[in-house]
GUVEXKOL-252119 format. One record per atom (N, C-alpha, C, O): residue in one letter; z, x, y. Coordinates in steps of 0.2 Angstrom, whole numbers, plus 2048, in hexadecimal, padded with zeros to 3 digits. Each point is the difference from the previous one (the first is absolute). Layout:
AZXY/...
***
This chain:
XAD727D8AE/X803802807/X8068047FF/X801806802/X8027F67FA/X8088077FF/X7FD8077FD/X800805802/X7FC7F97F8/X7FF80A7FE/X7FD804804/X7FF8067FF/X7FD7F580A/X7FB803804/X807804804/X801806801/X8047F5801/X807804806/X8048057FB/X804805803/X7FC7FA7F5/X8028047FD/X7FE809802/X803805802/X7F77FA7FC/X7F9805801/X801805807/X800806800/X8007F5803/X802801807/X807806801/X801805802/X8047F67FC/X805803802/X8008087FD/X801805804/X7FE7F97F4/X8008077FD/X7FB806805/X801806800/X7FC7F7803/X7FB807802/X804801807/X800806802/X8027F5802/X805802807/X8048057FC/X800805803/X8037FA7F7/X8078067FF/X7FC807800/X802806802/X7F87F87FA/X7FC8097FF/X800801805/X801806801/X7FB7F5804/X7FF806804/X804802804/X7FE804805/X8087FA7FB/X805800807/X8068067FC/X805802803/X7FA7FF7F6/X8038087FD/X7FB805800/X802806801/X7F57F97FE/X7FD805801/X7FE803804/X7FE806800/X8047F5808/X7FF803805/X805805802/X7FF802806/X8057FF7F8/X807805804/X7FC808800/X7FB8017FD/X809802807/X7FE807803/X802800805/X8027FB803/X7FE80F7FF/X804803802/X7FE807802/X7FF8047FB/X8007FE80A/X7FE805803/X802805804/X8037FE805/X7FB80A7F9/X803803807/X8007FF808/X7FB7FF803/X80B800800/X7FF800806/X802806803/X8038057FD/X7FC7FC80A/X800807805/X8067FF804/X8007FA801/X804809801/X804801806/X7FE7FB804/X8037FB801/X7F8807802/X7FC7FD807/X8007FB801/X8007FD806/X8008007F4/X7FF7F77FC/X8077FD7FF/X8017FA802/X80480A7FB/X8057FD7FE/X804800806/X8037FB800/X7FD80A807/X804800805/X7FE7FC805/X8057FE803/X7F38007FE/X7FD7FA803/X8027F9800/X8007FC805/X8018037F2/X7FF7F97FF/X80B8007FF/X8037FD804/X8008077F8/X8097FF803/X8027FF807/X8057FD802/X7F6808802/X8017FF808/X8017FA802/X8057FE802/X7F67FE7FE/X7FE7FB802/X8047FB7FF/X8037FD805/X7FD8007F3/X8067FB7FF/X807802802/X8047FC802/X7FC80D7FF/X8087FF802/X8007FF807/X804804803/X7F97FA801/X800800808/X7FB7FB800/X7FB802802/X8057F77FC/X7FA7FA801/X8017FE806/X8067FF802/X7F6801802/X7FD7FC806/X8057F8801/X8017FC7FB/X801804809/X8047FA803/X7FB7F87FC/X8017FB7FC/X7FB808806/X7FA7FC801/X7FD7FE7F9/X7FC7FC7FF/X8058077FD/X7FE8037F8/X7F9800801/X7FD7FC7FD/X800809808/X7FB800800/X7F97FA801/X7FA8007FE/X80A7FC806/X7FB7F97FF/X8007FE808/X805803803/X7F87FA7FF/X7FF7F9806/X7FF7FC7FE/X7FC7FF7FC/X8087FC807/X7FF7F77FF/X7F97FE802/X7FE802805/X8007FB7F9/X7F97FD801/X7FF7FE807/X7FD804803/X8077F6801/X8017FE806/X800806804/X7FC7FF804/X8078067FC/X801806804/X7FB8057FD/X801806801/X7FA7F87FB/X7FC8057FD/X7FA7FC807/X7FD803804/X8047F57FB/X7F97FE804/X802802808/X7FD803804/X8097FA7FC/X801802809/X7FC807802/X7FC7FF804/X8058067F9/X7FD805801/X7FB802802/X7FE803805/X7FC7FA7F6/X7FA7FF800/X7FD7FB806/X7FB801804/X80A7FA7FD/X7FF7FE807/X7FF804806/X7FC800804/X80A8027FA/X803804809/X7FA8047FE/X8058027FE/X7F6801800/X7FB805802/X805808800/X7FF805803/X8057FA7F7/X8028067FE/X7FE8077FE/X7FF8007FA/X800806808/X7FC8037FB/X8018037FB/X8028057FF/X7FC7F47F9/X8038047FC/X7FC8017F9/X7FB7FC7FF/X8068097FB/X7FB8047FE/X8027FA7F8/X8058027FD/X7F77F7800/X7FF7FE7FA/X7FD8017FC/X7FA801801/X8098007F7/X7FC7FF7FD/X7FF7FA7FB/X8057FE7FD/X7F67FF803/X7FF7FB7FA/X8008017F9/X7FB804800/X8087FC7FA/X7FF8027F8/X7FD7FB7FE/X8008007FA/X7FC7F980A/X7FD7FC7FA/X7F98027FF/X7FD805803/X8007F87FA/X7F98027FD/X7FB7FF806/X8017FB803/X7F88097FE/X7FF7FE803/X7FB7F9803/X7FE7FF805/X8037FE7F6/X7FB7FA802/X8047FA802/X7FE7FB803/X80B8077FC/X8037FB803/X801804807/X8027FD805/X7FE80A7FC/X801800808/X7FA7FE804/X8017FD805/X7FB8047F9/X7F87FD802/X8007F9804/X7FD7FF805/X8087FC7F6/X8017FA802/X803800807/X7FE7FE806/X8068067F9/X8067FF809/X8088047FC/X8037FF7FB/X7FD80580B/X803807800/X805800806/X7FF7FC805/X8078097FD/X8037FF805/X7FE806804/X7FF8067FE/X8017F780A/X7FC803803/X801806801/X806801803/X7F38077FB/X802804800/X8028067F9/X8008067FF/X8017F47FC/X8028057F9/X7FB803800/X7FB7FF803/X8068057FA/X7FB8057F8/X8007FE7FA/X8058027FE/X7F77FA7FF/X7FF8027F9/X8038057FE/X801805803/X8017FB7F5/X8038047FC/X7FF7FD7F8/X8057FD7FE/X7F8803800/X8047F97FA/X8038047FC/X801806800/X8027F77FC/X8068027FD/X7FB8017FB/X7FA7FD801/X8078087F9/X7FE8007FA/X7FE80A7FD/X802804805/X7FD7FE7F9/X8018077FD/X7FE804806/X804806801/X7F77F8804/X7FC80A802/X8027FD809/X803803805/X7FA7F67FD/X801801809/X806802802/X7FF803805/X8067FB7F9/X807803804/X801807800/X803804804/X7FA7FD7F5/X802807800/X7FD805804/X802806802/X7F87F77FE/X7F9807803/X8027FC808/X7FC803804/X8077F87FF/X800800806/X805802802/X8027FD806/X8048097F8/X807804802/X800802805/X8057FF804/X7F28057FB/X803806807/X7FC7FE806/X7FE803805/X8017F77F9/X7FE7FD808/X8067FA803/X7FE7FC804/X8088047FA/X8047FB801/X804803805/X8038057FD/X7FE7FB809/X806802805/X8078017FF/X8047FC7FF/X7FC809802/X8078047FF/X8047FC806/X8057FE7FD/X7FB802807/X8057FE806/X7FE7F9803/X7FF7FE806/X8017FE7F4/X8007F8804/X8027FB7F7/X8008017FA/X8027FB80A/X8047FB7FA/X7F97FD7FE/X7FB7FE803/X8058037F7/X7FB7FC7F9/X8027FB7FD/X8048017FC/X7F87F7807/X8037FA7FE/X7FB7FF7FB/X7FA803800/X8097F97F9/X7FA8007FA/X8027FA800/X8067FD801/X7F47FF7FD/X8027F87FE/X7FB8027FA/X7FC805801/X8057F47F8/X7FB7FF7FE/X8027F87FC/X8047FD803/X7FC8017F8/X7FF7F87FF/X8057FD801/X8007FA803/X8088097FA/X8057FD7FF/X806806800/X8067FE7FF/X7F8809804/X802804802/X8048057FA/X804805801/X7FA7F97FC/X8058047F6/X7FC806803/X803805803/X7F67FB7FC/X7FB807800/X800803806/X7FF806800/X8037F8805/X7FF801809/X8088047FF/X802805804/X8037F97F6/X807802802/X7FD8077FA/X800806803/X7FF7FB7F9/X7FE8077FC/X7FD804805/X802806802/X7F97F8800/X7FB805804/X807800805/X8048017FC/X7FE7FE80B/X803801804/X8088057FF/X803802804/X7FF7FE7F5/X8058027FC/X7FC8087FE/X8038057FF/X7F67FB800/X7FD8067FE/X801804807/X803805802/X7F97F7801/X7FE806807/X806800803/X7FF803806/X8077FB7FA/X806802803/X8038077FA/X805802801/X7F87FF7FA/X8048057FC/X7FC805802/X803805801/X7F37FA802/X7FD806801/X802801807/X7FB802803/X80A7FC801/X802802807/X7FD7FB806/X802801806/X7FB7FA7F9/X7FE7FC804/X8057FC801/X8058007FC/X7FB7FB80A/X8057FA803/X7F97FA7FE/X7FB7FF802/X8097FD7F8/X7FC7FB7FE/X8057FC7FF/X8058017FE/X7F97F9804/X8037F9802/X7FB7FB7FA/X7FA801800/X8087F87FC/X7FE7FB7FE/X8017FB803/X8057FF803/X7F47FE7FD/X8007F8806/X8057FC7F8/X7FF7FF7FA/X8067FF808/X8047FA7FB/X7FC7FB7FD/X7FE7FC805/X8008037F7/X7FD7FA7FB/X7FA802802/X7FD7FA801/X7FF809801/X7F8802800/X7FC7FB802/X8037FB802/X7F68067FF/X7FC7F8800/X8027FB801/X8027FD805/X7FD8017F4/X8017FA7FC/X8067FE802/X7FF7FC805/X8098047FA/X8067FE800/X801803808/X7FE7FC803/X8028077FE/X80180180B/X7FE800805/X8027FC804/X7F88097FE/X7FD7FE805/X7FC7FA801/X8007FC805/X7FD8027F6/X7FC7FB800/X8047F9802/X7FD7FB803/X80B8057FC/X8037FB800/X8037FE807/X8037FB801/X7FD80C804/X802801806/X7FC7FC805/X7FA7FF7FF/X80A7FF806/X7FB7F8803/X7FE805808/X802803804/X7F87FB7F9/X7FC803805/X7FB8077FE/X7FD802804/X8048017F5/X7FC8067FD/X7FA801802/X7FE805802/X7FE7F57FF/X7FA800800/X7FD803806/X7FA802800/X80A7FE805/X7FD805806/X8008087FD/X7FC804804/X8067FF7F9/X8018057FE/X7FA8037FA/X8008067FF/X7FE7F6800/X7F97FF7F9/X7F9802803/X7FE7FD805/X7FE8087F8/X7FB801803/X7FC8027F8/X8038007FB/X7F7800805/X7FB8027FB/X7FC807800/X7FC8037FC/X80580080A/X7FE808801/X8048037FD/X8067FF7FF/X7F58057FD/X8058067FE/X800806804/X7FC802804/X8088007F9/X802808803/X8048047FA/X8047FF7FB/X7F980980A/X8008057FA/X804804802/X8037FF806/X7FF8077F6/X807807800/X7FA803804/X7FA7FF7FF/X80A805805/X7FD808802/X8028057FB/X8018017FB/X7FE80380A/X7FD8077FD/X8088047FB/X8067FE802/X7F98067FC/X8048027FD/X807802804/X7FE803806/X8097FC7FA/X806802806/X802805801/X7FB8037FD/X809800805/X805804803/X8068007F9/X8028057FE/X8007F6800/X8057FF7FA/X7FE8017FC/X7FB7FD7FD/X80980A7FF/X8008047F8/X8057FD7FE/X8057FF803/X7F97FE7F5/X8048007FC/X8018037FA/X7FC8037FC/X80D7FC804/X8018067F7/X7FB8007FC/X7FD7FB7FE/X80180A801/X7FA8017FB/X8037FB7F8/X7FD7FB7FE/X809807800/X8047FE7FA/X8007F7802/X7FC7FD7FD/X807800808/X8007FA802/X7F77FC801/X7FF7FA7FF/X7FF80A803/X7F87FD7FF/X7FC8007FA/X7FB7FD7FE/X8098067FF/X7FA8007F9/X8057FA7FA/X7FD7FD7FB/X809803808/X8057FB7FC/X7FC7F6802/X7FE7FC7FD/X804806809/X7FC7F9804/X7F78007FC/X7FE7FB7FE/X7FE80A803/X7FA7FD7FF/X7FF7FF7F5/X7FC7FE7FC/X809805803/X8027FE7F8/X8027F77FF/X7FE7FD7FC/X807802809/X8047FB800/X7F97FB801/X7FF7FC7FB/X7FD803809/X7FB7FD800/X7FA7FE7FB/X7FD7FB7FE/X80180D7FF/X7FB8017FA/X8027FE7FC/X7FC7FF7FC/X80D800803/X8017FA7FA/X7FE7FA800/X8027FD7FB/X7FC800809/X7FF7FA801/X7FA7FE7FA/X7FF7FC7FC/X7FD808806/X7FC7FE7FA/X8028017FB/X8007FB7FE/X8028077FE/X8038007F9/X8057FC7FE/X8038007FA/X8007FA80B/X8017FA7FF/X7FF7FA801/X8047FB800/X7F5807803/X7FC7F9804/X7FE7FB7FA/X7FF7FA801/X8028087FA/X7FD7FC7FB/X8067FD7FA/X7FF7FF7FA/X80680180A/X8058017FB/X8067FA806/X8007FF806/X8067FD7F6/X8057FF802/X804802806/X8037FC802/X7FC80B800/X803802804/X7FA802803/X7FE8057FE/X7FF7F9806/X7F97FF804/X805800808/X8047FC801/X7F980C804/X805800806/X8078027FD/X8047FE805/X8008047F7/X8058007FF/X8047FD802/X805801804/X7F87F97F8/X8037F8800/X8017FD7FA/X7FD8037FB/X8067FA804/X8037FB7F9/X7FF7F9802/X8027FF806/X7FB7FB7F7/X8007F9804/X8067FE7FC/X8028037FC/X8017F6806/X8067FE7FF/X7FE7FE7F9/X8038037FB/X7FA7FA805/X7FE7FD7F7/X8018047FC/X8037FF7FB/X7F880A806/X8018047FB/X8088037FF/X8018027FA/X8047FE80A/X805803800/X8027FA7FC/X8038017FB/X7FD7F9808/X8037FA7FC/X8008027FA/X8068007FD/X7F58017FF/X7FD8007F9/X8028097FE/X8028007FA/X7FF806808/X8058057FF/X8087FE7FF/X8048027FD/X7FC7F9807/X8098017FF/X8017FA7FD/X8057FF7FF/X7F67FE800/X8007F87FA/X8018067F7/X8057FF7FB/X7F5807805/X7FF8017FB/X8078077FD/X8018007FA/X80280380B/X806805801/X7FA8077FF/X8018057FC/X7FC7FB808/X7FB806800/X807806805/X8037FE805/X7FC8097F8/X804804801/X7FF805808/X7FF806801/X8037F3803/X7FD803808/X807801804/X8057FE7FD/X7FB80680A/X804800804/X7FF7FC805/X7FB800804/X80B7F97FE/X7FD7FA804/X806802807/X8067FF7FF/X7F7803807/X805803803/X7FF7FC808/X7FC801804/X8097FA7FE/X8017FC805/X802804807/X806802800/X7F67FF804/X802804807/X8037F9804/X801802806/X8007F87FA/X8037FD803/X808801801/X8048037FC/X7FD7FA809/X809804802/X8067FC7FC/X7FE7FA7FE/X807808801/X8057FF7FB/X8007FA7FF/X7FF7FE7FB/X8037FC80B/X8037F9800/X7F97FB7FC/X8007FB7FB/X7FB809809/X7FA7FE7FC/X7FF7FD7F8/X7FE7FB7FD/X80380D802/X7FD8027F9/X8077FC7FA/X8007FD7FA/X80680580B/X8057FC7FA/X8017F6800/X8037FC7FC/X7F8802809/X7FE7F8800/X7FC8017FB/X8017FD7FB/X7FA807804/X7FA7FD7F9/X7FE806801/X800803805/X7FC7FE7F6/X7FB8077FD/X7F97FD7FD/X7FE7FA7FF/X80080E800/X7FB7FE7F9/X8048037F8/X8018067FF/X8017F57FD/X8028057FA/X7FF8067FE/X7FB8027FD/X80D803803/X7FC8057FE/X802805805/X8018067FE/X7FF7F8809/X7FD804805/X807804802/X8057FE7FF/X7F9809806/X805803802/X8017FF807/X7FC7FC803/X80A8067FF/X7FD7FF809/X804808803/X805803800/X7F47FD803/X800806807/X7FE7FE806/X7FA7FF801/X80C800803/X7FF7FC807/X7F8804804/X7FD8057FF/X8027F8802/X7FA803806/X804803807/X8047FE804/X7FB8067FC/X803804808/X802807800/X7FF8037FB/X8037FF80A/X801808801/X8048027FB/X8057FD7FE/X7F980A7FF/X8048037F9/X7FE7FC7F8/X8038007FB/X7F77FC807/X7FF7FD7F8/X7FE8057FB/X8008007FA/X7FE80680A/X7FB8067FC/X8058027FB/X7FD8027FB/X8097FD806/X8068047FE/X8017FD7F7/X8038027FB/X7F97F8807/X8017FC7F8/X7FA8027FD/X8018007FA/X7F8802808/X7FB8007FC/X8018057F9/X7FE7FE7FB/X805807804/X8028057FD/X8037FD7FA/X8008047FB/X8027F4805/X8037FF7FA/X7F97FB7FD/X8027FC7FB/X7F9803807/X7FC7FE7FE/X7FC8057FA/X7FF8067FF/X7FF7F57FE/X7FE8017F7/X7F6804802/X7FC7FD804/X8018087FA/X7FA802803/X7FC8007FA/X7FB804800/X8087F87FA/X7FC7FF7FB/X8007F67FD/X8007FD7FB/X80080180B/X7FE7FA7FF/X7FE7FB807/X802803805/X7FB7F97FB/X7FB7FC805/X8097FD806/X8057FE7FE/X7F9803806/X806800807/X7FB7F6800/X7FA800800/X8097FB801/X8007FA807/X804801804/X8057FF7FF/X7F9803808/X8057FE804/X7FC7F9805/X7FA7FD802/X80C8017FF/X8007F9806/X805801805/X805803801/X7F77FA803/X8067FC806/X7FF7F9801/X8007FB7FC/X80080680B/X8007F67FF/X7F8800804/X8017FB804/X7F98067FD/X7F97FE800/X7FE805800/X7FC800805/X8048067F7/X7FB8067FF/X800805805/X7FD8057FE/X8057FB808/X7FF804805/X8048067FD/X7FD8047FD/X80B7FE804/X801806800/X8018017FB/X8018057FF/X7FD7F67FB/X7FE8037F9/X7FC8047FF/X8018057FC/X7F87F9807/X7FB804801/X800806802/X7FC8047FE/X80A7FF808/X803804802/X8018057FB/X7FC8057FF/X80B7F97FE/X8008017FB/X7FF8067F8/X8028057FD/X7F87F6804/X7FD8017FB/X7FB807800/X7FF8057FC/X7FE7F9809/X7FF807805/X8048067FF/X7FE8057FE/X8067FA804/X8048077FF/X8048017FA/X803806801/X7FD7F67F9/X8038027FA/X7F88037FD/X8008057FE/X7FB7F8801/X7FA8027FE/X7FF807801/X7FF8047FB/X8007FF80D/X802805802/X8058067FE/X7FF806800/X8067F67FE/X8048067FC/X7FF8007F9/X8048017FB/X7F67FB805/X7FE8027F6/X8037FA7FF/X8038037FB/X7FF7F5804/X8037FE7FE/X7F97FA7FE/X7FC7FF805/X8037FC7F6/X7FC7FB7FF/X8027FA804/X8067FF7FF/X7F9800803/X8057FB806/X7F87FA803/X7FB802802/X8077F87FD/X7FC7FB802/X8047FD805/X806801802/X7F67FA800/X8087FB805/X7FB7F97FC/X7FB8007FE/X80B7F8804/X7FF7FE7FE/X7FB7FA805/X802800806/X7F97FC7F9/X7FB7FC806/X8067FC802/X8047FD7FB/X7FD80480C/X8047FB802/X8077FF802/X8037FB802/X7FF80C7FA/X8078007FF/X8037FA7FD/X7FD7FB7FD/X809805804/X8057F87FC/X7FD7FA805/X8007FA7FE/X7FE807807/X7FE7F8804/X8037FF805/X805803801/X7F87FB804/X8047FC805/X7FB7FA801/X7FB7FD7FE/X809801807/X7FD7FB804/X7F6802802/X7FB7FE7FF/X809808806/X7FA803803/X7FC8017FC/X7FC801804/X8028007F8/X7FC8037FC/X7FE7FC7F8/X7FF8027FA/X8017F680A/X7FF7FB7F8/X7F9803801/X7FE803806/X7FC7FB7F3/X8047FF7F8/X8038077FD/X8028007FA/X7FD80480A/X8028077FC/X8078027FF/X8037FE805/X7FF8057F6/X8058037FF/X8047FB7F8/X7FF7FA7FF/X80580B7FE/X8027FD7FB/X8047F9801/X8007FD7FB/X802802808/X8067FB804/X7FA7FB7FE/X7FE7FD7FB/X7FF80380C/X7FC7FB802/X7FB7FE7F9/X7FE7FA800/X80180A7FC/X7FC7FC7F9/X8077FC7FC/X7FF7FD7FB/X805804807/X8057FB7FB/X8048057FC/X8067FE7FE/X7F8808801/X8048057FA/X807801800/X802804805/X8017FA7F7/X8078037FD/X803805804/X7FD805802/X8087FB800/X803805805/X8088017FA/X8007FB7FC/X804808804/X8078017FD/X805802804/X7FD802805/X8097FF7FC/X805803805/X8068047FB/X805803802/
***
């Protein structure tokens, strides 16, 4: 059993040095995604689950989309989504039918992937909002959800009225087509699970471990190792001193604006995963490093 975690570790270190890269990016791209974080939404681009369902109640009219697969929307869906699943080609090839002039709510399990996708199509110009804790961790938890649950599906229309940057769309539908080239790997979704980082930074594999939680936070406990770049308006201003030849972890505290994030360091060419779960919270047991028990330092 020890030469099996050995074994183990040693190949987490390869591939978390093999993996780094670093690519041209365009104007279009870089003034998109610094735009953004230097002007982040009050909101950090999310709705609370409770205030995601009221809506769906009041008979709002509002434009969702679902990122889970689709045989879990099949089961029960909130009333009115569109499929999209998340993974290399549907998001992509569904761009130029998504509305330009209406807020784009994304849920999907636990909202990590719902916060990348909705972090993307705010860089290609859309108003996209994340349902907070997705599925699984929020609406599902909201009392009374189930009126809002239905099993019809529904589809996009026809192509819109909204053009996006040619530079910014071809960036987004790359950011996606990488998905497969790490579906099969550690970083599956451009994610890291806590165990594997445990066993990186058990082993001192040569990564960048970068904490977006806020100061008071991050100086009660960390993950060893780690830097800290607050989350909020002007973070962009620090990406610059980030390393573009080794694997980025970033965390927060349960994957949401990491996921964020990560999204927009990827985007500027940066290898940037986030971590499942962020450090933990309450909301979000069993995920996150906290909540597995792991060593924190101050």
């Amino acid at each position: 059993m020890k030469r099996k975690i050995i074994l183990t570790a040693v190949f987490v270190v390869m591939a978390l040095v093999l993996s780094a890269s670093a690519f041209a990016v365009s104007d279009a791209v870089e003034d998109a995604v610094n735009g953004y974080f230097a002007d982040l939404p009050s909101d950090n681009s999310m709705i609370g689950e409770a205030e995601f369902v009221e809506k769906v109640k009041a008979g709002e009219d509002l434009f969702i989309l679902d990122i889970r697969q689709p045989d879990v929307y099949n089961e029960g869906h909130v009333k009115g989504a569109v499929n999209i699943p998340w993974g290399p080609e549907a998001i992509p090839a569904a761009l130029d039918k998504l509305p330009g002039d209406k807020t784009i709510y994304v849920y999907c399990y636990t909202a990590q992937t719902a916060n990348q996708t909705a972090a993307l199509l705010n860089f290609a110009g859309f108003e996209a909002k994340s349902v907070r804790f997705g599925w699984n961790l929020g609406i599902s938890r909201v009392a009374g959800y189930e009126e809002i649950v239905e099993t019809e599906a529904h589809q996009l229309g026809g192509v819109t009225d909204y053009k996006i940057n040619a530079d910014l769309k071809a960036a987004v539908e790359d950011y996606y087509a990488g998905l497969a080239d790490v579906s099969d790997t550690i970083y599956k979704n451009y994610k890291i699970a806590e165990d594997m980082l445990k066993m990186a930074v058990d082993s001192g594999a040569d990564i960048m471990i970068v904490s977006i939680r806020q100061p008071k936070d991050f100086a009660e406990g960390h993950i060893k190792g780690a830097v800290n770049i607050p989350w909020g308006a002007g973070m962009q201003q620090y990406f610059g001193q980030l390393p573009q030849d080794k694997k980025i972890v970033v965390y927060c505290y349960t994957g949401q604006t990491a996921g964020q994030a990560v999204a927009g360091l990827r985007m500027l060419g940066y290898d940037a995963v986030s971590l499942n779960g962020g450090m933990g919270t309450p909301a979000n047991k069993p995920y996150g490093w906290s909540n597995k028990g792991y060593e924190v330092v101050k």
